[in-house]
N, C-alpha and C positions, 0 to 999 in steps of 0.2 A: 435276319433280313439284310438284305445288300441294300449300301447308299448309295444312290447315286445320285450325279453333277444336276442338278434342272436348274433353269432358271427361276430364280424367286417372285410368287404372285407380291410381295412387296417390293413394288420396284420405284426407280428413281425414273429410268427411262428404259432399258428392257432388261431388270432383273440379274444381270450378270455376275456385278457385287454380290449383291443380296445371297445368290445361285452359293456363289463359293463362301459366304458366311455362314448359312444356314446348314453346308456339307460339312464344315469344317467345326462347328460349334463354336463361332466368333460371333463376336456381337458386329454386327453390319456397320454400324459407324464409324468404326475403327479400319474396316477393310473399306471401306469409303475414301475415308482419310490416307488411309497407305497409296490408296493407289493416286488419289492428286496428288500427293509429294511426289512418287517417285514420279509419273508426269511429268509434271514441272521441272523436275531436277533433271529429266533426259532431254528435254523440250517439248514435253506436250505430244509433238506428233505419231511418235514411236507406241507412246499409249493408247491416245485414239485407234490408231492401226491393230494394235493385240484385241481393246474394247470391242473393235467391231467384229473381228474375226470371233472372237469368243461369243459374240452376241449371236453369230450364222451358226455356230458349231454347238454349241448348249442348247441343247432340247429345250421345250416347255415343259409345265410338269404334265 
């Protein structure tokens, strides 16, 4: 069976995190966490910008 990207029915706000832990077999909290550091450490905006984009472009499941 092929995996593929969806967005996760356990979400925070639309699943996107979740999407890429659930494909990757990470535990969500930790890709959670990665991704506010790295956020924060570029200035926040740059991440918002990928969040969204990836939020239009990953399907539901």
């Amino acid at each position: 069976m092929n995996k593929r990207l969806t967005r996760s029915d356990q979400r925070i706000f639309s699943g996107v995190l979740g999407g890429i832990a659930e494909y990757f077999d990470w535990d969500p909290a930790w890709v959670r966490l990665g991704y506010v550091v790295l956020s924060v450490a570029t200035g926040g905006l740059g991440g918002l910008l990928v969040y969204i984009g990836a939020a239009v472009v990953i399907p539901e499941k």
